[in-house]
Backbone of each chain as ProteinMPNN parsed JSONL, in Angstrom:
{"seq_chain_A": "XXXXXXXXXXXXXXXXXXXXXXXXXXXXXXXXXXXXXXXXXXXXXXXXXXXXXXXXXXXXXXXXXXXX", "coords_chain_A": {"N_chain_A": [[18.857, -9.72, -12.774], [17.975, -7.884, -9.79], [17.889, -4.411, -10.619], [17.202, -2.451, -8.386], [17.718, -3.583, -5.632], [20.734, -4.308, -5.565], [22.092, -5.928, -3.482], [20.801, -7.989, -2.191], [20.034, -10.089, -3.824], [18.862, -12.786, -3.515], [17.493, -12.683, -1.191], [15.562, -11.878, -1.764], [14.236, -13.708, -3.422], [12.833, -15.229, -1.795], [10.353, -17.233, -1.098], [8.556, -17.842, 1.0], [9.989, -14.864, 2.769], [9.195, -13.409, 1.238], [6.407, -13.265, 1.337], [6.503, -13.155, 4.267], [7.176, -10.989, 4.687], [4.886, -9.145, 2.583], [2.793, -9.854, 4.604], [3.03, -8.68, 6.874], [3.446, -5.766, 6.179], [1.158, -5.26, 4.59], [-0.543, -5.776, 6.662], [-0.518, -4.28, 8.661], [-1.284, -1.544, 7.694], [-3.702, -2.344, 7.408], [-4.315, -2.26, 9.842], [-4.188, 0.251, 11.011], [-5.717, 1.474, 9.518], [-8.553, 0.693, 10.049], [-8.551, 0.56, 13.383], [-8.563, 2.596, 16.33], [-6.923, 2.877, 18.23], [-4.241, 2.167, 19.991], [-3.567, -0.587, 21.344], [-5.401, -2.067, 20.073], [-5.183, -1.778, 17.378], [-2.724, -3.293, 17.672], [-3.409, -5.525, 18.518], [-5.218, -6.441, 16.448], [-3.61, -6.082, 13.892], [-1.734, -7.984, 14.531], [-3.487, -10.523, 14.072], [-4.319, -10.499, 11.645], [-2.136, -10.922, 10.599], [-1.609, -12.864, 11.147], [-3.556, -14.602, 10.019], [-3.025, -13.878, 7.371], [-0.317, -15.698, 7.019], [-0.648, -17.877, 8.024], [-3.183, -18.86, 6.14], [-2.161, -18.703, 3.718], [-0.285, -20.76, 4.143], [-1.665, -23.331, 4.199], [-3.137, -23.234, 1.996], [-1.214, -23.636, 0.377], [0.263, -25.856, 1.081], [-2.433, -27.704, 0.545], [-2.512, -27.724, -2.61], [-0.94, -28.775, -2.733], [-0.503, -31.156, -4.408], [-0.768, -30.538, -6.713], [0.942, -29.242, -9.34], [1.068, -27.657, -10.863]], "CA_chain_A": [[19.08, -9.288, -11.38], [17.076, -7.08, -9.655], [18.691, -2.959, -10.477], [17.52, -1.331, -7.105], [18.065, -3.913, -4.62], [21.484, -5.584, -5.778], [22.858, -6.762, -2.33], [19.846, -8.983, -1.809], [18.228, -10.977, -4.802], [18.56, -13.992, -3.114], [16.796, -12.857, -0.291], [13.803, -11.397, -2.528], [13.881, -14.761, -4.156], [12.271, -16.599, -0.704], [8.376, -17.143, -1.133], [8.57, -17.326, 3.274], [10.045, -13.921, 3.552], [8.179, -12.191, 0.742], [5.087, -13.7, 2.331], [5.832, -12.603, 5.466], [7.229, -9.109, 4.585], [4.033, -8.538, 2.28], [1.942, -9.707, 5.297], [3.287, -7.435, 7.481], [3.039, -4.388, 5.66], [-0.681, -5.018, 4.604], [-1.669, -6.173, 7.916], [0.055, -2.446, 9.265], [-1.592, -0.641, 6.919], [-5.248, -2.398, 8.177], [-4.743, -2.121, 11.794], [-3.999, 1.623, 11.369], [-7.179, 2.381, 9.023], [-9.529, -0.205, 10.946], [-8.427, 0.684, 14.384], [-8.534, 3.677, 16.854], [-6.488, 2.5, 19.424], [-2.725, 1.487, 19.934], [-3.625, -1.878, 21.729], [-6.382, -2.465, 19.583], [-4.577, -2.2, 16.394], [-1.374, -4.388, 17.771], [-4.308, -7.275, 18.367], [-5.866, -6.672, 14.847], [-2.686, -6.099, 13.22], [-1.849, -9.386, 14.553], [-4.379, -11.57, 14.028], [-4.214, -10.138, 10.484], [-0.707, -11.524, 10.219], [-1.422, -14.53, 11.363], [-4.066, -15.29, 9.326], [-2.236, -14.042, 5.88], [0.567, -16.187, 6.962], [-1.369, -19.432, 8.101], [-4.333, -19.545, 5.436], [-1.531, -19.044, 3.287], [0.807, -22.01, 3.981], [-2.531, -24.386, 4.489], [-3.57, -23.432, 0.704], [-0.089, -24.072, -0.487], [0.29, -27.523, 1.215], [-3.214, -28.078, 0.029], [-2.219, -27.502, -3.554], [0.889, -29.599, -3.22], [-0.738, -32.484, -5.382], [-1.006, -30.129, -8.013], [2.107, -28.441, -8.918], [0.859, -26.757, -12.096]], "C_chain_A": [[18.409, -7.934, -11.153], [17.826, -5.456, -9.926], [18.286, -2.663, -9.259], [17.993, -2.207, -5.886], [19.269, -5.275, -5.408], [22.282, -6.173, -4.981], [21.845, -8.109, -2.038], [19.215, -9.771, -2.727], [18.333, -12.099, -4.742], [18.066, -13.985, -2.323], [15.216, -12.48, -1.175], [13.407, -12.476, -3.452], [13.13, -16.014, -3.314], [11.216, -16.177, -0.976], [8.081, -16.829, 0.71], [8.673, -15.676, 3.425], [9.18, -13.057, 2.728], [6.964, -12.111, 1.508], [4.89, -13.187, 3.758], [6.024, -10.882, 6.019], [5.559, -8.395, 4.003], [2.392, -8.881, 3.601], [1.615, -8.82, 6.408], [2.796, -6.156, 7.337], [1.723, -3.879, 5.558], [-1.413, -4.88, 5.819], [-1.695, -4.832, 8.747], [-0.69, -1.754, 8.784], [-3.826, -1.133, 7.192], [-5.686, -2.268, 9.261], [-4.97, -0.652, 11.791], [-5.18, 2.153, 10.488], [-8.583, 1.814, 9.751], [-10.131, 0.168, 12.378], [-8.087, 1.91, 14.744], [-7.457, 3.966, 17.684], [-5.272, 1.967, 19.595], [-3.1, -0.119, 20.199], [-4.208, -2.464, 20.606], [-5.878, -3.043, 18.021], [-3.352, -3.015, 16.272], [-2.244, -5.351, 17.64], [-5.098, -7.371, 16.628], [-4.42, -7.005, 14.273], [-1.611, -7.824, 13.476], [-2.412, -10.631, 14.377], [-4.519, -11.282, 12.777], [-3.007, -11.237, 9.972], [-0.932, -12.554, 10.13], [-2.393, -15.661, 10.165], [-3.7, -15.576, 7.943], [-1.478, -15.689, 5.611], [0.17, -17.812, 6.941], [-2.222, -20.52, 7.28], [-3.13, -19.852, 4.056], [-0.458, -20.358, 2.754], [-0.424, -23.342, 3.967], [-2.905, -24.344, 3.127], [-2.23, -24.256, 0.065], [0.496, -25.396, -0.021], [-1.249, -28.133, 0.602], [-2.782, -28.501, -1.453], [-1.16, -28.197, -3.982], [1.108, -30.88, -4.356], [-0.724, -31.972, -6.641], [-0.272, -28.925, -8.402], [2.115, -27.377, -9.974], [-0.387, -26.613, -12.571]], "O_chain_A": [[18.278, -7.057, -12.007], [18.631, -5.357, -9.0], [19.334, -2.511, -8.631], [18.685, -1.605, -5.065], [19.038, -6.449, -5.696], [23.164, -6.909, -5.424], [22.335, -9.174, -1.662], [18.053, -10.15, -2.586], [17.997, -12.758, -5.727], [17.743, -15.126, -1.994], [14.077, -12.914, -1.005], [12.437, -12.339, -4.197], [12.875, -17.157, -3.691], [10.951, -14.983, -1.124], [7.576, -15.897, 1.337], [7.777, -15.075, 4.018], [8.517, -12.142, 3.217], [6.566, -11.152, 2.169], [3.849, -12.889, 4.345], [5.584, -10.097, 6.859], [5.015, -7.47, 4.606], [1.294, -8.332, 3.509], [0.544, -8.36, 6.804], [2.0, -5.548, 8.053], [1.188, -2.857, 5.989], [-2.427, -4.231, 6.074], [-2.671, -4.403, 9.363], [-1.021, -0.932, 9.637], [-4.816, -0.403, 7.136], [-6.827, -2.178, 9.714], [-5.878, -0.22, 12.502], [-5.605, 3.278, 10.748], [-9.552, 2.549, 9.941], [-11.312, 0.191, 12.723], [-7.425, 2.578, 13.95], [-7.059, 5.115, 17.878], [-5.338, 0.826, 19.137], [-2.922, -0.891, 19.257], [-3.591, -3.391, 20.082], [-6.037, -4.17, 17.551], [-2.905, -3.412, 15.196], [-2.054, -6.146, 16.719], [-5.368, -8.363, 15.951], [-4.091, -8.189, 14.202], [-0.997, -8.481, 12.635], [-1.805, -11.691, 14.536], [-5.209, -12.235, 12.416], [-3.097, -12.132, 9.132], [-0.589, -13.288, 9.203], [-2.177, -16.781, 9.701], [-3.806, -16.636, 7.327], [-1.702, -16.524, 4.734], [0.531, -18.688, 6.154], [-2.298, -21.749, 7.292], [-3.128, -20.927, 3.456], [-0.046, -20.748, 1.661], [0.061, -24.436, 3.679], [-3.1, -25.49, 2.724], [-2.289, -25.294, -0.594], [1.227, -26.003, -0.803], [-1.101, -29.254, 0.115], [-2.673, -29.719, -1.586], [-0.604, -28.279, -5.077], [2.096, -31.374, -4.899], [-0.675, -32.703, -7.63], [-0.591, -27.799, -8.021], [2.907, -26.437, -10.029], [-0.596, -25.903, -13.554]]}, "seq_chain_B": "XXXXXXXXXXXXXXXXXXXXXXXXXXXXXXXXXXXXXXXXXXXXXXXXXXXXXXXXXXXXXXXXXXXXXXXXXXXXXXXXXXXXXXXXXXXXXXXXXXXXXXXXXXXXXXXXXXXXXXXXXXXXXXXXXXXXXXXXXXX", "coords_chain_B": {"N_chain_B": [[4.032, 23.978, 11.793], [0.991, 22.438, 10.494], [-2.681, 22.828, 12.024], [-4.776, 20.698, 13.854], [-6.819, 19.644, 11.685], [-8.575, 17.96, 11.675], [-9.35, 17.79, 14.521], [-10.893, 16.379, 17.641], [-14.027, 17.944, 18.834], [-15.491, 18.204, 22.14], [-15.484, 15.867, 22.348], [-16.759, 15.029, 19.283], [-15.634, 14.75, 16.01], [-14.422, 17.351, 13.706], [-15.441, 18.881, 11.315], [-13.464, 19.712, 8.467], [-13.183, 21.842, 5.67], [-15.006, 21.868, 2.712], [-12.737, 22.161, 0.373], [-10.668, 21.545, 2.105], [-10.873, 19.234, 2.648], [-10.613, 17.889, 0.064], [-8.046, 19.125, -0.97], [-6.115, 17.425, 1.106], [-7.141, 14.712, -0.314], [-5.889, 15.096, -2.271], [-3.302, 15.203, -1.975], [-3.025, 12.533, -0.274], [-2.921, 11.129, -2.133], [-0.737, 11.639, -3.86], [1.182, 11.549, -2.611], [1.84, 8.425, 0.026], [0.137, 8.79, 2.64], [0.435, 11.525, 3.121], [-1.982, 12.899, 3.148], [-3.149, 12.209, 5.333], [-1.071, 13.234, 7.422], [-1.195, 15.727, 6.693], [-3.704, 16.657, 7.356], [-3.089, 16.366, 10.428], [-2.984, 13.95, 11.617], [-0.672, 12.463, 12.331], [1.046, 9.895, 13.395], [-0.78, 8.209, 11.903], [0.085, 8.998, 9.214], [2.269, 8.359, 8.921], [2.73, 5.943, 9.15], [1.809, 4.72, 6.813], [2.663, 6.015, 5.073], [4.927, 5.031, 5.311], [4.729, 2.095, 5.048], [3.527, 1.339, 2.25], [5.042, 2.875, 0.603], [7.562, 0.733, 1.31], [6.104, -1.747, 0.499], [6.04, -0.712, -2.105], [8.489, -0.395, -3.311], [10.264, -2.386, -2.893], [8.381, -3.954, -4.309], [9.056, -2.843, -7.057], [12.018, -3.347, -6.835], [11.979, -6.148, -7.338], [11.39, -6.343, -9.478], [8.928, -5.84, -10.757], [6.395, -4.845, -13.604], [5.804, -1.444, -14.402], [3.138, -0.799, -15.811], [1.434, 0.829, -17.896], [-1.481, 1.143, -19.402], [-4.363, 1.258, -20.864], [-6.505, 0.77, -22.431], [-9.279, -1.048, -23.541], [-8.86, -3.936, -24.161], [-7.65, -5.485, -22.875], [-8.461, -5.965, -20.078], [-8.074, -7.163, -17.224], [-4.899, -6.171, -17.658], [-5.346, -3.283, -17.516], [-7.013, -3.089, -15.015], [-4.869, -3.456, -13.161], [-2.818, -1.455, -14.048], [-4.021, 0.762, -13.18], [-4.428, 0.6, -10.856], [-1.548, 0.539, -9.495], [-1.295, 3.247, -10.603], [-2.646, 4.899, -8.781], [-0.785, 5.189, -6.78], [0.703, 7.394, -7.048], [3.155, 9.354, -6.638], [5.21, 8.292, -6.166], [5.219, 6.203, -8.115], [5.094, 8.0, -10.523], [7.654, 8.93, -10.276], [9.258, 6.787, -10.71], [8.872, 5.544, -12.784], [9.451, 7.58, -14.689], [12.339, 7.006, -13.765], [13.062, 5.087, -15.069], [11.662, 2.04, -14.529], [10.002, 1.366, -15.321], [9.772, -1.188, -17.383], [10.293, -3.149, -16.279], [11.251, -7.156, -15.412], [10.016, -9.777, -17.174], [10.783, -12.248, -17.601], [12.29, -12.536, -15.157], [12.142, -14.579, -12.113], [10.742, -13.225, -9.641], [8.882, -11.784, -11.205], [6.204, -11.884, -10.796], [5.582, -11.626, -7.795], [6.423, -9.151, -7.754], [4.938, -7.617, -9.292], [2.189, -7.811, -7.621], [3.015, -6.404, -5.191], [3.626, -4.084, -6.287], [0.364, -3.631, -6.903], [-0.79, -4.217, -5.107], [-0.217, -2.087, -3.503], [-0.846, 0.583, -4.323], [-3.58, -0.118, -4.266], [-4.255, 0.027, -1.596], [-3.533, 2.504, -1.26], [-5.732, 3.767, -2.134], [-7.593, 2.874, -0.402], [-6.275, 4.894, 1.924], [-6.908, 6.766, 0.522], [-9.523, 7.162, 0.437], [-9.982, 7.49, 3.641], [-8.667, 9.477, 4.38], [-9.941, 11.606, 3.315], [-13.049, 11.134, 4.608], [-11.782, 11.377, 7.445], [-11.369, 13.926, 7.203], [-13.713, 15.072, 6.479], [-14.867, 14.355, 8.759], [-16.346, 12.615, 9.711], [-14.736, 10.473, 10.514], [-13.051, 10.022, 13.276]], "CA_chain_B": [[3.307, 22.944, 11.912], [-0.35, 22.83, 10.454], [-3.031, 22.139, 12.96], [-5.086, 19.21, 13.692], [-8.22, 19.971, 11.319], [-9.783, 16.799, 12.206], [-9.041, 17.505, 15.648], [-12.166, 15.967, 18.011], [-14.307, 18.923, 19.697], [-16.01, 17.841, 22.713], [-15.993, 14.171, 21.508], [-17.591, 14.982, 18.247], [-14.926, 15.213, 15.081], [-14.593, 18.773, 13.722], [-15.352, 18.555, 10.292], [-12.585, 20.739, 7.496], [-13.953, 22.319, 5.055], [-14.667, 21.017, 1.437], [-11.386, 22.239, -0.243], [-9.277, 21.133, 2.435], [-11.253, 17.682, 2.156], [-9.992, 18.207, -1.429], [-6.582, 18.936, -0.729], [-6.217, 15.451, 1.923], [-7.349, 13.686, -1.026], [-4.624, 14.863, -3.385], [-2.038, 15.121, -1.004], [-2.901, 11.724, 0.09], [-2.439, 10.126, -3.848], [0.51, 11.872, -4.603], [2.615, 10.972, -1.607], [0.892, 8.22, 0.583], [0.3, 9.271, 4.042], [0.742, 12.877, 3.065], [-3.257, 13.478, 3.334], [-3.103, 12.283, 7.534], [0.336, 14.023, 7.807], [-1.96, 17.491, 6.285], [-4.614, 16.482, 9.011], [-2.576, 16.242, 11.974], [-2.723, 12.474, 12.144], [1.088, 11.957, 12.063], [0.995, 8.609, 13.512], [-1.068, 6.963, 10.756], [0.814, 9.201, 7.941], [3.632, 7.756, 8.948], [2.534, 4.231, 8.998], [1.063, 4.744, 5.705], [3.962, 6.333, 4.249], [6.741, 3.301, 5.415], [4.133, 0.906, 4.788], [3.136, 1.322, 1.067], [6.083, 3.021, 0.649], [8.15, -0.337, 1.782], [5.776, -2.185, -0.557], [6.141, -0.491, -3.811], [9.967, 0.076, -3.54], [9.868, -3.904, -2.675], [7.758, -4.529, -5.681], [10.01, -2.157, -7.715], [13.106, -4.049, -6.84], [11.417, -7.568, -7.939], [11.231, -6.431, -11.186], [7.766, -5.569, -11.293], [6.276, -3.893, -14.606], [4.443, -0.294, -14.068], [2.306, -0.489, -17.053], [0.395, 2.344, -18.603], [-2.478, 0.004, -20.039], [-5.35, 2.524, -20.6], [-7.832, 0.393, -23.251], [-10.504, -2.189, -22.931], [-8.848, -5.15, -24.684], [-7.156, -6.321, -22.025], [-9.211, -5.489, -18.765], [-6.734, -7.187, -16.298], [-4.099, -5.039, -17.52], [-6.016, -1.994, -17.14], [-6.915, -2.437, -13.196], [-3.13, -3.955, -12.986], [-2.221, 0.114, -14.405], [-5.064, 1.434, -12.515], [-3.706, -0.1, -9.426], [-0.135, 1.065, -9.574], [-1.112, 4.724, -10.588], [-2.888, 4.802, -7.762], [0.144, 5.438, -5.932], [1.038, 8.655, -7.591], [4.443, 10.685, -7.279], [6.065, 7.159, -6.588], [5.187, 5.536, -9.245], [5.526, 8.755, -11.819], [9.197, 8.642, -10.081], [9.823, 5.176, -10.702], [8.639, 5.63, -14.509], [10.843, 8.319, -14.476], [14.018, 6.336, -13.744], [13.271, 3.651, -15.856], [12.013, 1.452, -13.704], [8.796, 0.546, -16.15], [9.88, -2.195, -18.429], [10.416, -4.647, -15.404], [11.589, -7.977, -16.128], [8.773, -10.842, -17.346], [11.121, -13.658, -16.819], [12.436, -12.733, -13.357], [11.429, -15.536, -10.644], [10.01, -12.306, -8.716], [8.103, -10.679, -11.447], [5.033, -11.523, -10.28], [5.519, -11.25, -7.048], [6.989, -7.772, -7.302], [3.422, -6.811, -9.752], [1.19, -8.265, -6.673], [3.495, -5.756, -4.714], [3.299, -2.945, -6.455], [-0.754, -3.209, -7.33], [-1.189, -3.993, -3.765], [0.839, -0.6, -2.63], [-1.865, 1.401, -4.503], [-5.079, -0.342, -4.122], [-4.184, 0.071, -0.163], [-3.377, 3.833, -1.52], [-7.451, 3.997, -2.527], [-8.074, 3.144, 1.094], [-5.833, 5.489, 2.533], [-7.224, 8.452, 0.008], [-10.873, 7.494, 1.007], [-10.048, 7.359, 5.469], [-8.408, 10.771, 4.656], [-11.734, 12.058, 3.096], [-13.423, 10.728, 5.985], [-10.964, 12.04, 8.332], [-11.376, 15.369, 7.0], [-15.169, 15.773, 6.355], [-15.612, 14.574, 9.997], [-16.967, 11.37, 9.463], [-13.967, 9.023, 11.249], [-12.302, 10.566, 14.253]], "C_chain_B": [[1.548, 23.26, 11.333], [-1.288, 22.381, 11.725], [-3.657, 21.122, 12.485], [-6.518, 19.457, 12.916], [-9.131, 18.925, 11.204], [-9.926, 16.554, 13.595], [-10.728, 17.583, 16.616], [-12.577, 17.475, 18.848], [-15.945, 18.112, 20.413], [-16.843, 16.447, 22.359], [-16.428, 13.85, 19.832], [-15.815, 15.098, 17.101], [-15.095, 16.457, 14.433], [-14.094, 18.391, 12.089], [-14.634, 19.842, 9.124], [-13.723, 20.442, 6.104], [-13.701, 21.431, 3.595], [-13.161, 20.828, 0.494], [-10.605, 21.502, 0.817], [-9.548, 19.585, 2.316], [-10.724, 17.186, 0.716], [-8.659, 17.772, -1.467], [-5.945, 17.663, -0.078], [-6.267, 14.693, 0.891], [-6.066, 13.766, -1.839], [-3.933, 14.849, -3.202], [-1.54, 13.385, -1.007], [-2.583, 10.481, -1.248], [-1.426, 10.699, -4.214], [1.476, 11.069, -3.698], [1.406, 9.864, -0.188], [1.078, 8.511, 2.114], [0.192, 10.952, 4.044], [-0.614, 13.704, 3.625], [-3.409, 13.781, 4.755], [-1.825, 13.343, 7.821], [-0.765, 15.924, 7.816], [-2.738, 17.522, 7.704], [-4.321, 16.808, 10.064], [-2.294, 15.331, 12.266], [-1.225, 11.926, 11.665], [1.244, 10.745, 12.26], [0.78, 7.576, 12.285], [-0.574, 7.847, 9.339], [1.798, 8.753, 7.853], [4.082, 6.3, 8.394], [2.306, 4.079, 7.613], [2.258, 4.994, 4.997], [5.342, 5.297, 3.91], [5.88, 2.3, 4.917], [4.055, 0.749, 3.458], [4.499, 2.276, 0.476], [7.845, 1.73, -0.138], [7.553, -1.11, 0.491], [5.947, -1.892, -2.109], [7.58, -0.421, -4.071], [10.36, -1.456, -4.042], [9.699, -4.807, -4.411], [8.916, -4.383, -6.974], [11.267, -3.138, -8.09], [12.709, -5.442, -7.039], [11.011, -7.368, -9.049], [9.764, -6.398, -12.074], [7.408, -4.566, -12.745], [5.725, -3.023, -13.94], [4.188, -0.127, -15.524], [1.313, 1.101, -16.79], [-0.446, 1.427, -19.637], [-3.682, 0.82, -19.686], [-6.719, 1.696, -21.411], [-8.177, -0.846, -22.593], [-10.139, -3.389, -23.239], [-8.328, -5.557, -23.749], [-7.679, -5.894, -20.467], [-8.18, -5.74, -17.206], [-5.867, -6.315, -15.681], [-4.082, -3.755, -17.003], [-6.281, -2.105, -15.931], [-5.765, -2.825, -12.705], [-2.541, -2.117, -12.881], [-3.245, 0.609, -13.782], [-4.298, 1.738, -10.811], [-2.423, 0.722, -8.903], [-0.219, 2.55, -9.859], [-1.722, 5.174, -9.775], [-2.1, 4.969, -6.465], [0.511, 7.063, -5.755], [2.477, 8.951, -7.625], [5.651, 9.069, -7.013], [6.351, 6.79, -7.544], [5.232, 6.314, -10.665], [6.77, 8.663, -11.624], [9.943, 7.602, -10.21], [9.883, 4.992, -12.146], [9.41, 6.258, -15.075], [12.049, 7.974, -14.662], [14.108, 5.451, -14.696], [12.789, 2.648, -15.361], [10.63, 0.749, -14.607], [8.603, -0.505, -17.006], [9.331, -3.411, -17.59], [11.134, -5.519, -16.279], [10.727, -9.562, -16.701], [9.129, -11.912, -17.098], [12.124, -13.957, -15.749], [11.861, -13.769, -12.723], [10.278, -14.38, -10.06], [8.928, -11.53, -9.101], [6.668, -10.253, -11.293], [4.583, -11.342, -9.492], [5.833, -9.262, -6.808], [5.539, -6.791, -8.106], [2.977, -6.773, -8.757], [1.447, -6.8, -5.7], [2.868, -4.203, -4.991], [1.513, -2.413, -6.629], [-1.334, -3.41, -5.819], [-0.991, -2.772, -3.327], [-0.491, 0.2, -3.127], [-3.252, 1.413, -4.357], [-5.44, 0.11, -2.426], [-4.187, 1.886, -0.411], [-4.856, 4.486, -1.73], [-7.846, 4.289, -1.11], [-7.547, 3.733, 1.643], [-6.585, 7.099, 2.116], [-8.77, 8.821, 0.851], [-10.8, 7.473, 2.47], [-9.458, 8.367, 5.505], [-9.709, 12.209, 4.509], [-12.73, 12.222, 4.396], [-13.054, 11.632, 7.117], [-11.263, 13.752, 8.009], [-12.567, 16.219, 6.935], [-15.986, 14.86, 8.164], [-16.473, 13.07, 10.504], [-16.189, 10.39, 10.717], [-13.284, 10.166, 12.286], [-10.897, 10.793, 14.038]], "O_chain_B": [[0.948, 24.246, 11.76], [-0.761, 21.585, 12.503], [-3.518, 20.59, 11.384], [-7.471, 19.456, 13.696], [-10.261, 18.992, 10.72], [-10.429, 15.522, 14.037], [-11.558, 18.475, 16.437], [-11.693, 18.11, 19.422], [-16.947, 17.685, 19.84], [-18.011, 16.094, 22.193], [-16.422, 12.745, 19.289], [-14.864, 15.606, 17.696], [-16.26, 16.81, 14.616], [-13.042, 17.903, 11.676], [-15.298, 20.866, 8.965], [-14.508, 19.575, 5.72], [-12.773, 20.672, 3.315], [-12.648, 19.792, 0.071], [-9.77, 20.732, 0.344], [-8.679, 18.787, 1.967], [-10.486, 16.0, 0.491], [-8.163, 16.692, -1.786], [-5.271, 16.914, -0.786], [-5.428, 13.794, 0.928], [-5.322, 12.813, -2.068], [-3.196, 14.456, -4.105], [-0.476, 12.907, -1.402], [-2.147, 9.332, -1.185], [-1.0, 10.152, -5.231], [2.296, 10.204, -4.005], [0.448, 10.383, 0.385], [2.177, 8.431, 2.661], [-0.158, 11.523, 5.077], [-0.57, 14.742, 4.284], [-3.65, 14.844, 5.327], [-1.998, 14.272, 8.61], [-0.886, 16.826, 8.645], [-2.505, 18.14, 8.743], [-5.06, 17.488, 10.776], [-1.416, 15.247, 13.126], [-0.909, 11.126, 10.783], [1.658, 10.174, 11.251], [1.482, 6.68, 11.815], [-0.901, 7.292, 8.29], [2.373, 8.658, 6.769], [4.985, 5.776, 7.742], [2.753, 3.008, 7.205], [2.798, 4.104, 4.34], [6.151, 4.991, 3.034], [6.478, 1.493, 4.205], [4.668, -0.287, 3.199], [4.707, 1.801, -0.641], [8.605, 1.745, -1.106], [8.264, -1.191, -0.51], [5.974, -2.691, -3.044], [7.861, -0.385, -5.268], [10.678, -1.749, -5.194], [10.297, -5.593, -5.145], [9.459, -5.273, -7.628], [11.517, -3.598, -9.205], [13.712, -6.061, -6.683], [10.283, -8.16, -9.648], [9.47, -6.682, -13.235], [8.13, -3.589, -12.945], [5.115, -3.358, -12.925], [4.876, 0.543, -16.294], [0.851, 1.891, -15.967], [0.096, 1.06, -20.679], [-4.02, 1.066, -18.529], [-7.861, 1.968, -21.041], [-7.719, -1.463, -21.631], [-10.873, -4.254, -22.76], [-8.792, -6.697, -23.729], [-6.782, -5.399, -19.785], [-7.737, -4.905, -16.417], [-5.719, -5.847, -14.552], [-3.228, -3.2, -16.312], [-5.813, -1.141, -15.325], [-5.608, -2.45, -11.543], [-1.995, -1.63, -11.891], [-3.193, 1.65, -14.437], [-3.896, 2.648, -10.085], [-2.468, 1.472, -7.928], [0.712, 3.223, -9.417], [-1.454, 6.376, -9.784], [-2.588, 4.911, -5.336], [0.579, 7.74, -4.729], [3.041, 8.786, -8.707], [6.699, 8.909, -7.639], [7.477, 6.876, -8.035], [5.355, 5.716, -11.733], [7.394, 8.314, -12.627], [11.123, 7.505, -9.874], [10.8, 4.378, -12.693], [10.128, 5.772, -15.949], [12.801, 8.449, -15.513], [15.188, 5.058, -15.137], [13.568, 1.753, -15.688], [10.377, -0.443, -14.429], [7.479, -0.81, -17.403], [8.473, -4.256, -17.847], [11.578, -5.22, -17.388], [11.349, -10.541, -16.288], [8.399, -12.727, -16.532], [12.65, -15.029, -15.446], [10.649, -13.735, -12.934], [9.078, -14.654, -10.048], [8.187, -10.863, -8.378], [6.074, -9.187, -11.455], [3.419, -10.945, -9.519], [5.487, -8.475, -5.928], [5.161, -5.683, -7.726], [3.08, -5.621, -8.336], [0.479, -6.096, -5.412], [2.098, -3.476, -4.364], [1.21, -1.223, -6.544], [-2.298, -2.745, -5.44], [-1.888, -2.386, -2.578], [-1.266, 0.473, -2.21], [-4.003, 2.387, -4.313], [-6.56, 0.445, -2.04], [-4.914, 2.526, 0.349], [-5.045, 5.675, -1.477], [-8.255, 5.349, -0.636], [-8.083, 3.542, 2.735], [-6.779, 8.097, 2.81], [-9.165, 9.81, 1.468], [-11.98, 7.413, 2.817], [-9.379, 8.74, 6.676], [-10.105, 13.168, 5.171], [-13.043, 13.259, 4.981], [-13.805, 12.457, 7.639], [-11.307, 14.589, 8.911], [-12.676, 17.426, 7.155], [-17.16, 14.823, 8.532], [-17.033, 12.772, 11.559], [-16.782, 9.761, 11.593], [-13.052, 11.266, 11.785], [-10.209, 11.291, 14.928]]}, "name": "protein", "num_of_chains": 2, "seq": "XXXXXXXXXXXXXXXXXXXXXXXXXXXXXXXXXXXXXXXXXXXXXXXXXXXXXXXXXXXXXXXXXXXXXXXXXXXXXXXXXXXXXXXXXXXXXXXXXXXXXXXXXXXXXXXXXXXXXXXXXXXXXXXXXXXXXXXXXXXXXXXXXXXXXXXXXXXXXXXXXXXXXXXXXXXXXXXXXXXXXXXXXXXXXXXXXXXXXXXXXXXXXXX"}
C-alpha cells in the first residue's frame, strides 16, 4: 500500500483516472510553455488532452488481441 | 517583490543579464517554477509548480523507485535517474524521507516511475523556457 497517499490506493489503482490525471497535468504544463495567450493555451491545452486521452484508448483497444 | 526582468520594452523582450540567466536556471531545477516565479512570470511558475509538482508527488505515492543509477551498464536506468533528478529539491526531499526504495511489485509501480520521469523531463523544458525567458529570446 501506497505510504503517502493511504486514503486512496484504490483510486491510484484506475488506469482511466491515472490516464486522465497524467494527461492533464502534461497537457498544462504544454499549453503554458507553447502558448502566449490565455485563450490560446485553453484550445492547445485541450486538444492536447484530447488527443493523450483518445490515441490512448484507440491503442489499447487495438492491442486488446494481445494481452501480453 | 522582484521585478519583471523579462519584462517586454516597447514590444521587444528585455533581455537579464547572464548571471541572472544563471540564477532562472538553478532556481528553476531546484524548485520547478521557481525560475518564472524569479522572472516575474507568476502565472506560468505557478502552473509549473502545481503541475510537476502534482505529478511527482502522484508518482511518489504509486510507489515509484527514485534511483541513483549513474553507470553505463544499464542505460535505461541511467536516463530513468537522469530523469527524476531532474526535478531537484523534490526529489533530494523525497530521497530524504525514504521514499527511494519504491515498491517493484505494486500494480502502480510503473505507472508511478512514468510519473515521476515524466515530472522532470517536463522540468528540462521548464529550465530551458526560463533561459529563454531570461536571455530575451521568448517574451
Amino acid at each position: 500500500m501506497s505510504r503517502l497517499i493511504l486514503l486512496a490506493p484504490s483510486l491510484l489503482q484506475s488506469h482511466l483516472l491515472n490516464l486522465v490525471v497524467f494527461s492533464g497535468l502534461v497537457s498544462a504544463v504544454f499549453a503554458t510553455l507553447l502558448r502566449d495567450d490565455t485563450s490560446s493555451r485553453l484550445r492547445f491545452g485541450l486538444k492536447a488532452f484530447s488527443a493523450f486521452v483518445l490515441v490512448t484508448l484507440v491503442l489499447g483497444w487495438v492491442m486488446r488481441p494481445f494481452p501480453s | 517583490m522582484k521585478e519583471d526582468k523579462g519584462a517586454l520594452a516597447n514590444g521587444r523582450p528585455v533581455a537579464a543579464s547572464g548571471t541572472e540567466a544563471g540564477v532562472a536556471c538553478l532556481l528553476a531545477w531546484l524548485v520547478p517554477g521557481a525560475g518564472h516565479l524569479y522572472l516575474g512570470r507568476r502565472g506560468k511558475g505557478l502552473v509549473f509548480l502545481a503541475a510537476l509538482c502534482a505529478l511527482f508527488v502522484l508518482g511518489v505515492a504509486m510507489e515509484s523507485r527514485l534511483q541513483l543509477h549513474l553507470g553505463f551498464d544499464d542505460p535505461l536506468a541511467l536516463i530513468v535517474s537522469v530523469a527524476q533528478m531532474a526535478l531537484g529539491a523534490p526529489y533530494l526531499l523525497a530521497r530524504s524521507l525514504g521514499f527511494s526504495e519504491g515498491l517493484v511489485t505494486a500494480v502502480t509501480y510503473e505507472y508511478g516511475t512514468t510519473f515521476t520521469a515524466v515530472a522532470g523531463l517536463l522540468n528540462i523544458l521548464v529550465m530551458l523556457d526560463a533561459f529563454d525567458t531570461a536571455t530575451g529570446r521568448k517574451p
